[in-house]
C-alpha positions in Angstrom: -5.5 38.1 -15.5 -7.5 38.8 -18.6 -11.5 39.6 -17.6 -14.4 38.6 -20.0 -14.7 42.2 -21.7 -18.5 41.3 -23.3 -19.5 40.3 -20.0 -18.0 43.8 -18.7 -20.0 45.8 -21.2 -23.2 43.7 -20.1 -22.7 45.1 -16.7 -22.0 48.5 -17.9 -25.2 49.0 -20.3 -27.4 47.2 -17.3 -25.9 49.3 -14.8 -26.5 52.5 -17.3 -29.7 52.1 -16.8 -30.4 52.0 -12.9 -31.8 55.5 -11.9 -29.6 56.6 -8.6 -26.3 55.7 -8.3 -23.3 56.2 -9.3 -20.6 54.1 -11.0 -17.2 53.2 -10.8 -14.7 50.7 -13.0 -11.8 49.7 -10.8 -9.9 47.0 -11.6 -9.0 45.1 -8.7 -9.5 40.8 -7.6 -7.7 40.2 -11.0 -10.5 41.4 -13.0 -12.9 44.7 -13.4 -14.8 45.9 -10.1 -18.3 47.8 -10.9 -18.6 50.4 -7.5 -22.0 51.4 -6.8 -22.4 54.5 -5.0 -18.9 54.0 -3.3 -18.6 50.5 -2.4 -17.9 47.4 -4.4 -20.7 46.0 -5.8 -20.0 43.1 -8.9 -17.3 42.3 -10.8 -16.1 40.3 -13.9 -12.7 38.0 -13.1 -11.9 36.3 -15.9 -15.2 34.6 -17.3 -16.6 34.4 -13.9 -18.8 37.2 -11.8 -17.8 38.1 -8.0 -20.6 38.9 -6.5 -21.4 40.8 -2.9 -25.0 40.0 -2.0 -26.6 40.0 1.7 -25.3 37.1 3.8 -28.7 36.2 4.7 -28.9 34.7 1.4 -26.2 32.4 1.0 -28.0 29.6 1.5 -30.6 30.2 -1.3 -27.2 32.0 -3.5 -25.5 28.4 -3.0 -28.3 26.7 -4.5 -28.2 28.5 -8.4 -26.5 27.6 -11.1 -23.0 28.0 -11.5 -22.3 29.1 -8.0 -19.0 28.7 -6.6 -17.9 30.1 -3.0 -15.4 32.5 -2.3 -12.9 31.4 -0.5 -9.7 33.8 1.0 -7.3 31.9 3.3 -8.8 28.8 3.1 -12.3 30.1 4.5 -15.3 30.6 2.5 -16.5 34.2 2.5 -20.1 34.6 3.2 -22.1 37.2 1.1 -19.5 36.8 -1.8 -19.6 34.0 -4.2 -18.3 33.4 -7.7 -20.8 33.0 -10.6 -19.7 30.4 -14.0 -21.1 31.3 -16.9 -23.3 28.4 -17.0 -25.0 30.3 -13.8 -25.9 33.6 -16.4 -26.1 32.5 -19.8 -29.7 33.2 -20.0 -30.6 37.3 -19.6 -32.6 36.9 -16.7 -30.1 35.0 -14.8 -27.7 37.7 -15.5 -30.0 40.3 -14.3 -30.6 37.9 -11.1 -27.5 38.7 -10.0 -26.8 42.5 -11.0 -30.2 42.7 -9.2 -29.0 40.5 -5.9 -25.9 42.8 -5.5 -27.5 46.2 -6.2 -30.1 45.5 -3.6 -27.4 44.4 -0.8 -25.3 47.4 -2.1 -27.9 49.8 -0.9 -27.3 48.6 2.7 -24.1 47.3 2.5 -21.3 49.6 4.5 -18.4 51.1 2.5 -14.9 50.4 2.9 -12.8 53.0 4.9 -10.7 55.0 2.8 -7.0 54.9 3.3 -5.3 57.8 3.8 
């Protein structure tokens, strides 16, 4: 699946400019994964961002714009969600969510790596 490639190079100049970590394109969910410091962060699939945030706040997430739930074997994931583009049209509302996953990132726990 084709990813929205401006919305790709949005994340990537925002991202840029965060002092601290590092980044990493992967693509992976049938679109382009942004790795902060190690661990999945946000990504672009197709026109829509996935994005990991705390779990504490899905009940505020599930209130904003264009949110859509994640859902993997017919069970919603909490502390992912999908984002339309009706949810970050507007700057801000993009930067909402960068902001919303960078700040779980820094306390979320890295995958293992396979071996």
């Amino acid at each position: 699946m084709a990813y929205d490639e401006k919305l790709a190079d949005k994340l990537r100049e925002y991202l840029a400019a965060v002092k601290g970590i590092v980044i990493e394109e992967k693509k992976m969910f049938r679109g382009l994964a942004f790795m902060v410091n190690d661990k999945m962060c946000i990504n672009v699939s197709g026109d829509n961002l996935m994005c990991r945030f705390d779990p504490v706040l899905q009940e505020t997430i599930a209130e904003r714009t264009g949110y859509l739930p994640m859902i993997m074997k017919g069970k919603a994931m909490n502390g992912y969600c999908y984002v339309t583009p009706e949810g970050f049209k507007r700057k801000k509302d993009l930067e909402y969510w960068i902001d919303t996953c960078l700040d779980f990132n820094k306390k979320a726990k890295s995958s293992k790596k396979k071996k």
